[in-house]
C-alpha positions in Angstrom: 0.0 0.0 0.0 1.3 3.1 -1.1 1.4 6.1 1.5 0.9 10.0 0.4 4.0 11.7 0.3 4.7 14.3 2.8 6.0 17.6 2.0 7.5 19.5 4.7 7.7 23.2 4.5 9.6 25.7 6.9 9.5 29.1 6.9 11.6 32.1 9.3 9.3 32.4 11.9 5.5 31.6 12.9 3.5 34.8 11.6 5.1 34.3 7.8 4.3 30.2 8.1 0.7 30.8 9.1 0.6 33.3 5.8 2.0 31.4 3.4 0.1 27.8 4.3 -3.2 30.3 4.2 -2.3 31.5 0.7 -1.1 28.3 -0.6 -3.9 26.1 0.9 -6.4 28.4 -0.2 -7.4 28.8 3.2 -8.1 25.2 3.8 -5.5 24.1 6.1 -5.9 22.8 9.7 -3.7 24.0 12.3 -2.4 22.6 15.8 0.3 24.0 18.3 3.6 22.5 18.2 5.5 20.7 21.7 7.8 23.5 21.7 4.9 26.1 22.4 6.6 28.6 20.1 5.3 27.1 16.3 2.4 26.3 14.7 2.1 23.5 12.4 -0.3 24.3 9.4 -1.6 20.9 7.5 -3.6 20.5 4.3 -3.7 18.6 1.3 -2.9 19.1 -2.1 -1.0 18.9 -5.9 3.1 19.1 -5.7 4.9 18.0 -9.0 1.9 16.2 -10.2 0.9 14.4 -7.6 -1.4 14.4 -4.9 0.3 15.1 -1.5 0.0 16.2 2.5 1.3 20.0 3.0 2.9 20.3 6.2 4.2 23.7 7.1 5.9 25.4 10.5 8.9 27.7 11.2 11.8 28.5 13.1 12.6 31.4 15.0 15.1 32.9 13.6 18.7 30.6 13.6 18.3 27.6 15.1 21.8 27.2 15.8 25.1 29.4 17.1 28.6 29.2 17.0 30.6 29.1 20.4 33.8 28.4 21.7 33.8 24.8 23.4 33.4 25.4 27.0 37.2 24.5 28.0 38.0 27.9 26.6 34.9 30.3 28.9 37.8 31.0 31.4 39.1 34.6 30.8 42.1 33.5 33.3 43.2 30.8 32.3 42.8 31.0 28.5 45.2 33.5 26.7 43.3 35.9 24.1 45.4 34.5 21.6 44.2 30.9 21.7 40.7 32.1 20.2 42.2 32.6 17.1 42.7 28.6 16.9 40.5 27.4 19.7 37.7 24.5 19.0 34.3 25.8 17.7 31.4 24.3 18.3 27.1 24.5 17.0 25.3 24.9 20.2 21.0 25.4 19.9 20.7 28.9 19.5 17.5 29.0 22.3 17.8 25.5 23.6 14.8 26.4 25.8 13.0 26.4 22.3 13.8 22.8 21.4 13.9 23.4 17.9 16.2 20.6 16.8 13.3 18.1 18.4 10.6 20.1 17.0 12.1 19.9 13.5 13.1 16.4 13.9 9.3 15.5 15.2 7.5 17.5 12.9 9.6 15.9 9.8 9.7 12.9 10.3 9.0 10.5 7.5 8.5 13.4 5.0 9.8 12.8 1.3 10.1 16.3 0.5 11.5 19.3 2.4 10.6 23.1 1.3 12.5 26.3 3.0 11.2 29.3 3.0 13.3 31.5 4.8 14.3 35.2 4.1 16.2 35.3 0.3 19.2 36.4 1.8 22.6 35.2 3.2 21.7 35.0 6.7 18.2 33.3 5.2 20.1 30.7 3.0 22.0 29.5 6.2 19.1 28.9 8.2 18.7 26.9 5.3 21.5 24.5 5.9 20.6 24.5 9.6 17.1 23.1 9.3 18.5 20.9 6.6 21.2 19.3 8.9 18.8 19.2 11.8 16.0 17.0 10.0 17.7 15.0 6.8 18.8 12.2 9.4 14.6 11.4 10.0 13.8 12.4 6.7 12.7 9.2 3.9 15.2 8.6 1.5 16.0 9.4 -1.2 14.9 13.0 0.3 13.8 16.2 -1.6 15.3 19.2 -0.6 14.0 22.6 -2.2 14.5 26.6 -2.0 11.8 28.8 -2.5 12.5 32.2 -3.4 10.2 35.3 -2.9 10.6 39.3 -2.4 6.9 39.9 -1.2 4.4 38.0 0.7 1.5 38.0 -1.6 -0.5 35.6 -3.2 1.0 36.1 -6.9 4.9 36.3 -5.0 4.2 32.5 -2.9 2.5 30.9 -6.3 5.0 31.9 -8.1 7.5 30.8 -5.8 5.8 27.7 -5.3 6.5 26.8 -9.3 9.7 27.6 -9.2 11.4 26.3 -6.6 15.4 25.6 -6.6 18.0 23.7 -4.6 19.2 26.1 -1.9 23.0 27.6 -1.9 25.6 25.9 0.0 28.5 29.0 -0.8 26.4 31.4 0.2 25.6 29.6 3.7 29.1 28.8 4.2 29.9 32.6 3.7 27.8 33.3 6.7 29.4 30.7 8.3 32.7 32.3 7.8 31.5 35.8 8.8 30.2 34.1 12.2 33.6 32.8 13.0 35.6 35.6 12.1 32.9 38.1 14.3 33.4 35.4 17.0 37.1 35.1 17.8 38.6 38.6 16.9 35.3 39.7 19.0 35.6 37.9 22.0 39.9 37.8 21.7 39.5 41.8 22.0 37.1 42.0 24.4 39.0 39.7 26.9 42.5 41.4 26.0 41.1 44.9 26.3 39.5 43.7 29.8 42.5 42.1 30.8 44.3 45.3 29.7 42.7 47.4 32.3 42.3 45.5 35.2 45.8 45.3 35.1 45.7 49.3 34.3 43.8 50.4 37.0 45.6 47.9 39.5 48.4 49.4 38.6 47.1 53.0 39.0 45.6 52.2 42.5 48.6 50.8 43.8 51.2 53.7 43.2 49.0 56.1 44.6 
């Protein structure tokens, strides 16, 4: 027995997932609180590529992950400035109260077909990635992955959008990547140096007076 295929659909946050399943379900879809308290999950049926299938859309909130130092290195005395420029990085949940790596992973599960609609930017196309590498593990295989790519939320932008859909960038993620990890270590390597710099100014100042 054949099942329907699943097509799961993510969009930046809540407000912009609730418009866009309105629009593309003509209004049609059934809607139900996600575990994590913070998303919606929109349902409906309808055609994808031909074929009859089960729409189901729900958002992030923004990144769902950070970069960060590994923990060894949160200790401004006993870590040297210096060492950020080569310490460990890790991806930590960005809001871990949110649980949005579970709520991804639940919500995905068994799809065939994943559909991002974040922002059509940089910062957009690497929430891409992080949605991507948080559900393709529970995902059936082989797995669908798709970009859509919109400047205005109306009802001509998200049809359109919906015909047209296109594999998201992986260069353009990676660049935020970068940008992240360079804003990271020459950010926090000042801070601590400069901090560093005066404590042992002011010491300094209060002892020879």
């Amino acid at each position: 027995m054949n099942t329907m295929t699943v097509v799961f659909m993510v969009a930046e946050k809540p407000s912009l997932a609730e418009t866009i399943s309105k629009v593309l379900s003509k209004n049609t879809r059934v809607s139900r609180k996600g575990f994590n308290g913070a998303c919606s999950v929109h349902e409906w049926s309808g055609e994808f590529c031909r074929e009859h299938v089960r729409f189901r859309m729900t958002s992030v909130c923004g990144h769902v992950m950070t970069l960060d130092f590994q923990s060894r290195y949160n200790n401004w005395d006993t870590v040297d400035p210096m060492e950020l420029f080569v310490a460990n990085l890790e991806k930590k949940e960005a809001n871990p109260k949110l649980k949005m790596v579970d709520f991804l992973r639940y919500e995905a599960k068994n799809a065939n077909v994943l559909v991002l609609w974040l922002d059509c930017d940089k910062e957009g196309e690497n929430i891409c990635f992080e949605v991507i590498d948080s559900v393709i593990s529970v995902m059936s295989k082989p797995t669908t992955i798709l970009r859509a790519h919109f400047s205005a939320v109306t009802d001509s932008e998200l049809h359109t959008a919906m015909k047209s859909l296109r594999e998201p960038n992986k260069n353009e993620a990676r660049s935020v990547d970068a940008r992240q990890e360079l804003d990271l270590r020459i950010g926090c390597a000042f801070t601590r140096f400069q901090t560093k710099y005066f404590q042992v100014s002011y010491l300094y100042y209060f002892i020879i007076q």
